[in-house]
C-alpha positions in Angstrom: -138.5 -80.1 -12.3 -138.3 -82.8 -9.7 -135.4 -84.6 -11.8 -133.5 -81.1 -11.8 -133.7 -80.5 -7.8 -132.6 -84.4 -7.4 -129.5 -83.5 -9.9 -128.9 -80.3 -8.4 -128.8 -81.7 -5.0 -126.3 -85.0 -6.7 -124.0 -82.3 -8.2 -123.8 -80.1 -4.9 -122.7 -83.5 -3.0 -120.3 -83.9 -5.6 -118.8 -80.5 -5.0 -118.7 -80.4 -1.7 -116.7 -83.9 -1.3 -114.1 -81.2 -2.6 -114.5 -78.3 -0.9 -116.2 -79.5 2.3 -113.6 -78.3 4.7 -113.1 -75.1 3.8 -116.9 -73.8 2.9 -118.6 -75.5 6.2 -120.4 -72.9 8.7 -119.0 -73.7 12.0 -120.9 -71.4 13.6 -124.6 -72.2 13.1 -127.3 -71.5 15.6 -128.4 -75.5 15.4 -125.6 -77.7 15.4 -124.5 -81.0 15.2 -122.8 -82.5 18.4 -119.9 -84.9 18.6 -120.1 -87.4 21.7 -117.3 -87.2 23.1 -116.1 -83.8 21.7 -112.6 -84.5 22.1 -110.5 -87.6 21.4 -107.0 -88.6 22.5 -105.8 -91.6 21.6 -102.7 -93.2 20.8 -100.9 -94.1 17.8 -101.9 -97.2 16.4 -104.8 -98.1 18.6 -108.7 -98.0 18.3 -110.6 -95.2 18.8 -114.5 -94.0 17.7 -116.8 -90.9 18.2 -120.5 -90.3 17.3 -122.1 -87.4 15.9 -125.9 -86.0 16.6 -128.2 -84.6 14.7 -130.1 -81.6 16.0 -133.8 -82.0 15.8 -134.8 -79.2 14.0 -132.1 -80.4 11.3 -132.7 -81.3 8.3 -131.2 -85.2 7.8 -131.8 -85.6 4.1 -127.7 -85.0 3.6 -126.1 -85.5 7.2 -122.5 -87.0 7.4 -119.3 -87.3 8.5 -116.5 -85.9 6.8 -113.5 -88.0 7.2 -110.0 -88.9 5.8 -109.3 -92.2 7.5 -111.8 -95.0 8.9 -115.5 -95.5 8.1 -119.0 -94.2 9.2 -121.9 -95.8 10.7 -125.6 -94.3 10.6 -128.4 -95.3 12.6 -131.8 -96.5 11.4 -133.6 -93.3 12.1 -130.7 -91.2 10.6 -129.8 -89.0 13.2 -126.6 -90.4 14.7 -123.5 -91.4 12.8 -120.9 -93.1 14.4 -117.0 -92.4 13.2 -114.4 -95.8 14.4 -111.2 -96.4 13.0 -109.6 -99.4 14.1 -106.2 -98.2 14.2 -105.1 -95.0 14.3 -101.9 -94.3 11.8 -102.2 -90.5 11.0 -101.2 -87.7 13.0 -103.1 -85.7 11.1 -106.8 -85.7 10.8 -110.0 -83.5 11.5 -113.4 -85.1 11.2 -116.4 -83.1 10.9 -119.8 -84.1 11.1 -122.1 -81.8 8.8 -125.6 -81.4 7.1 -126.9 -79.2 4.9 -130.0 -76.7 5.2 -132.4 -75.9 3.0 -130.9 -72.9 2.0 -127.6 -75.0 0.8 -125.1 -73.8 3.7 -123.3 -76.3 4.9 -123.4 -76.4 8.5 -120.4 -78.4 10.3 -118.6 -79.3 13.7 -114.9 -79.9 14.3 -114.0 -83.0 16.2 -110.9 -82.5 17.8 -108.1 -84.8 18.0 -104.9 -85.2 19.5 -102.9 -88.5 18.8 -100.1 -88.9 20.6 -96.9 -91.2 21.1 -95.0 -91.1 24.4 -91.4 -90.0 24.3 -89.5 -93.3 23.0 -86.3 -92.5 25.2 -85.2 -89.6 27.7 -81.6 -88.5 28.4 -79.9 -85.9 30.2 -76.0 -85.0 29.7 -73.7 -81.9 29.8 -73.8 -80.0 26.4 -69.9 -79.7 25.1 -68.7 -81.0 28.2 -67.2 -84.3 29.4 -65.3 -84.9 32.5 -64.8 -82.9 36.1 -67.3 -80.1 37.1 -65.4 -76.9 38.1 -66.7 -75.2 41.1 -68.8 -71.4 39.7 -68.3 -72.3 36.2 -71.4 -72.0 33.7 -73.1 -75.3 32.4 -75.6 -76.1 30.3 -77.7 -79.5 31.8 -79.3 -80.9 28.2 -82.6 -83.2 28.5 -83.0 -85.1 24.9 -86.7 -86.1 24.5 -86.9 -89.0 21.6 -89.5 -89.6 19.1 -92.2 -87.8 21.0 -95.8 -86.8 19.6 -96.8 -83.9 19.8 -93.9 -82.0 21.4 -96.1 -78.8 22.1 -97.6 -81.0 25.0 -94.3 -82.4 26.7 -93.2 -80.7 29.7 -89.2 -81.5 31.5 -88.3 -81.2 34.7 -84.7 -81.1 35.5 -83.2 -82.6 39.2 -80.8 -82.6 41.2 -81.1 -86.0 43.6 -84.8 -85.1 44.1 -84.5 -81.0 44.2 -86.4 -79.6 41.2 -84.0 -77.0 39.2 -86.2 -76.0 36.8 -89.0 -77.1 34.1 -88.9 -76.3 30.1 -91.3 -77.2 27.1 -91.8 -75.4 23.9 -94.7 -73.7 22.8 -93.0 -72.3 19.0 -92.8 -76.4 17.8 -96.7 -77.5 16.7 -96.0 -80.2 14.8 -97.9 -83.2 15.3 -95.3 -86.3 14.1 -92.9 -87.7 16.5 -89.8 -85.4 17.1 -86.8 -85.5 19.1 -86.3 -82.3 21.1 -83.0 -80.9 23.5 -84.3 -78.7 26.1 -81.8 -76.9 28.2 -81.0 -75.4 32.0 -78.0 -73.6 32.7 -76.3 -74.7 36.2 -73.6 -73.2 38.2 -72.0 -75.7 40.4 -70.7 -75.5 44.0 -68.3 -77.7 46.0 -72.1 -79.2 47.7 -72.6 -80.5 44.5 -69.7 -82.6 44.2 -71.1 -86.5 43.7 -74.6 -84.7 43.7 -77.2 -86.8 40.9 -78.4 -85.2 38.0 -81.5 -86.7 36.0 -84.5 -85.2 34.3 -88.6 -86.2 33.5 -90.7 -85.7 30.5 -94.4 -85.6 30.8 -96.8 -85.8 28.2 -99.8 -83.6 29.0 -102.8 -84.4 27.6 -105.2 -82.8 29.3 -108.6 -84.7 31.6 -109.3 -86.5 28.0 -105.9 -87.9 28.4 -104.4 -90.7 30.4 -104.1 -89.8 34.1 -101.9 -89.2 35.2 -99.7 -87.6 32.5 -97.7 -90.1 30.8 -94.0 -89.5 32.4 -90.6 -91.0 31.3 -87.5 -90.2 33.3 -83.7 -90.7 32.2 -80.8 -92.0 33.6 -78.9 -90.1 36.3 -75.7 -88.5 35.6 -73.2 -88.2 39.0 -71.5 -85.3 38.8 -67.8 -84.9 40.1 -66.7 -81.2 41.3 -63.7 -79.8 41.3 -62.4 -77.2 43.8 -59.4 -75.8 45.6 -58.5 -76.5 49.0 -60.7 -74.5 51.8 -59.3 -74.8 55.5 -61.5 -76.4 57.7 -59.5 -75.3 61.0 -60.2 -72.5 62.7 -58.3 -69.9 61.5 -55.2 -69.5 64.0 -54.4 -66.1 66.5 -52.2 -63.1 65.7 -49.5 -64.4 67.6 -49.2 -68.0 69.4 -47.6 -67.5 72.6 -45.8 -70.8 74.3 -43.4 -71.0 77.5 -40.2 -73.5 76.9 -40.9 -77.3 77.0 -45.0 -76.3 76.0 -46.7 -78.5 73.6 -46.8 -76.8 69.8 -49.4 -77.8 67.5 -50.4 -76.2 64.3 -53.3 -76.9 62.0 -54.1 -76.4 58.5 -56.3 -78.9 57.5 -58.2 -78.1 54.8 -60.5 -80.1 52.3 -60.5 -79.6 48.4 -61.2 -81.7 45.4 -58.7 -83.3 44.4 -57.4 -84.2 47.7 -55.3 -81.7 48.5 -51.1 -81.8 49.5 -49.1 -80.0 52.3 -46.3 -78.3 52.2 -44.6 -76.4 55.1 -42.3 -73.9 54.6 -40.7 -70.9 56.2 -39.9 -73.0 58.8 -37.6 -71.8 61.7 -33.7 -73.5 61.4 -34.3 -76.7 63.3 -38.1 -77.3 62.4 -37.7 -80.2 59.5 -40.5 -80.0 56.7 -43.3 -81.6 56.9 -46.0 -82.9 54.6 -48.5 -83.4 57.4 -51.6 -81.5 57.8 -50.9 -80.6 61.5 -47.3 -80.1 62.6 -46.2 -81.0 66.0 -43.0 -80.0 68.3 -43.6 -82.2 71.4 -41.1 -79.4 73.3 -40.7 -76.2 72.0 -37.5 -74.1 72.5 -36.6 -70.3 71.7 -35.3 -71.3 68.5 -38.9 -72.8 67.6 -39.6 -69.1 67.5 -40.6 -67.5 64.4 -43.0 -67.7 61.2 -44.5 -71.2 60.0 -46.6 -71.0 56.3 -48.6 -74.0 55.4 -49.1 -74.5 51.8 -52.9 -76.8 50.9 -52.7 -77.2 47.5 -54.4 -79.4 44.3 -54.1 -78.7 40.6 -57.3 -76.1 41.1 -55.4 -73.7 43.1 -53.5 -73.2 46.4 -54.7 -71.8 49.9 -51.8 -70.3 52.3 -52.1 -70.3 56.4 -49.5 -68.2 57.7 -48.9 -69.1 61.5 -46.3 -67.0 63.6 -45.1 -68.4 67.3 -43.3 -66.2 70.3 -41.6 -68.7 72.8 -41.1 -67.4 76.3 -38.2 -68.1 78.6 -39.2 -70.6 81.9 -37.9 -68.0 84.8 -37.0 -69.8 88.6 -35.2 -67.0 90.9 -33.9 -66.5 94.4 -36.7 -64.1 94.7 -39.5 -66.5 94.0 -37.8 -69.0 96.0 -37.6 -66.8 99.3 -41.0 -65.5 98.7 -42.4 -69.0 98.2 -40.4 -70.6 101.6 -41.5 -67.2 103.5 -45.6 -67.4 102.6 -45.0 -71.4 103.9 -43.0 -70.5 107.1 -45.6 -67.9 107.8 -48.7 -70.8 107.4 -46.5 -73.0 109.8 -46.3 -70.3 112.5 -42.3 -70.3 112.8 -40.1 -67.4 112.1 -37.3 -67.4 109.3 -34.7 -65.5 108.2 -31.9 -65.6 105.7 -28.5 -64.8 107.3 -26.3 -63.7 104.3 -23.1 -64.5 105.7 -24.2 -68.4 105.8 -26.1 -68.1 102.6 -28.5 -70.6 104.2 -31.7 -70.4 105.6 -31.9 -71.4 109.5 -34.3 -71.1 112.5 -33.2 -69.0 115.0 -32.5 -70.2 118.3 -31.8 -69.4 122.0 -28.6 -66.9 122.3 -28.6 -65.9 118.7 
């Protein structure tokens, strides 16, 4: 009878080196325990756990379960310690079991993540090489290479050191080293023009995992925006009003990317053209009168500043004369008149 139970008990070991993972009870009221329950380590280096027996458990088949490394027990039998000395698969689930006297199989799970930082980061523009063009749609692309596990890799995109945005995948749980392209959809302005692009993986682990998070950023990509001109002068009056011999000085600078031309046109007849960005008449005359357009233009599109000028006539009269002789006559206390006949002016005198 005795040499049937031992059998028995051989052939059930037997069995169960087969079907272990799949007929264990992880959900038994006395348990064993793993110390620590949770490993993270990286590929390729050493890593160990040990597993407890409960005291009320039977020890006479207590074990762990294992596809890569080796086991150690302790003298008593109540502690097995799992190493392996380098770890090469990404895929592996230990569990530490025993059986009760009823034959179930009672188990724990040790969990495991092995990992492998990301091997190279990159960012670029997806379909798109060369100038930027202002409020167009682009897609900013982050490549991740030869990472492990990807599920746990979280990208931050920048620009110079403003966060844009962050992106990781939850769909992807495979445990090998991938290569992944996470995206971010940008819509540039002319601030951006020369701005730094760049982007940052991190490999979260979790507290069992190096701290802090393993982090790998890529290369920064300057960006060069393209935009037509915008005036940077004030934008000029209805109507510019001058006297003859005044000062004229009209401005249209404006900035754009490419640097942007002139052209004036519409000039009045006299006015030569002019590629400046201010034009200047040192003396302006009533033929300066009349409508002056200013042309800003690069190869992104044109912006027109339409100026017009009135020129009034410099007006010196008898009667401003008289009036301004008679105000200083009256200052210096002497009396003045204009006798018409002498078409001069005289102060009278004694007899007259």
């Amino acid at each position: 009878m005795f040499s049937r139970y031992v059998l028995l008990i051989v052939s059930l070991v037997d069995l169960l080196s087969d079907f272990r993972v799949s007929c264990c009870d992880e959900n038994c009221a006395n348990k064993t325990v793993f110390t620590p329950p949770r490993l993270v380590v990286k590929h390729g280096d050493r890593t160990s756990a040990t597993c407890s027996l409960c005291p009320s458990c039977p020890d006479d088949i207590f074990d762990v379960e294992k596809s890569v490394g080796y086991n150690v027990k302790n003298e008593r039998n109540i502690t097995v310690t799992w190493t392996v000395e380098k770890m090469m698969e990404w895929r592996t689930t230990p569990k530490c079991y025993y059986i009760k006297t009823d034959g179930v199989i009672c188990c724990t799970r040790l969990n495991i993540t092995v990992y492998k930082p990301p091997a190279l980061v990159s960012i670029s523009f997806f379909n798109h090489t060369g100038p930027l063009f202002e409020s167009c749609n682009y897609i900013l692309q982050c490549k991740v290479h030869n990472v492990a596990p990807i599920s746990n890799v979280r990208v931050t995109f920048f620009r110079g050191q403003t966060e844009l945005g962050q992106k990781w995948t939850l769909s992807n749980l495979q445990k090998e080293p991938v290569t992944e392209v996470f995206s971010l959809g940008i819509s540039p302005t002319k601030e951006d023009d020369g701005a730094q692009y760049w982007c940052r993986a991190e490999l979260e682990l979790g507290p069992d995992g190096p701290q802090p998070p393993l982090m790998v950023v890529s290369k920064k990509v300057i960006a060069t925006v393209h935009y037509k001109p915008r005036q940077l002068a004030p934008s000029p009056p209805d109507l510019i009003t001058l006297t003859q011999g005044d000062r004229l000085e009209l401005n249209c600078t404006a900035e754009g990317s490419p640097r942007p031309s002139y052209t004036w046109t519409s000039l009045p007849d006299g006015v030569p053209p002019s590629t400046s960005s201010v034009l200047t008449i040192q003396s302006v005359a009533s033929g300066h009168e009349g409508q002056y357009t200013c042309s800003v233009s690069n190869y992104v599109g044109t912006n027109t500043v339409m100026f017009r000028v009135a020129v009034k006539p410099y007006i010196t009269t008898y009667i401003t004369v008289a009036v301004l002789v008679g105000i200083a006559c009256l200052m210096g206390g002497v009396f003045c008149f204009y006798k018409r006949s002498k078409k001069h002016w005289a102060v009278p005198t004694d007899g007259e």
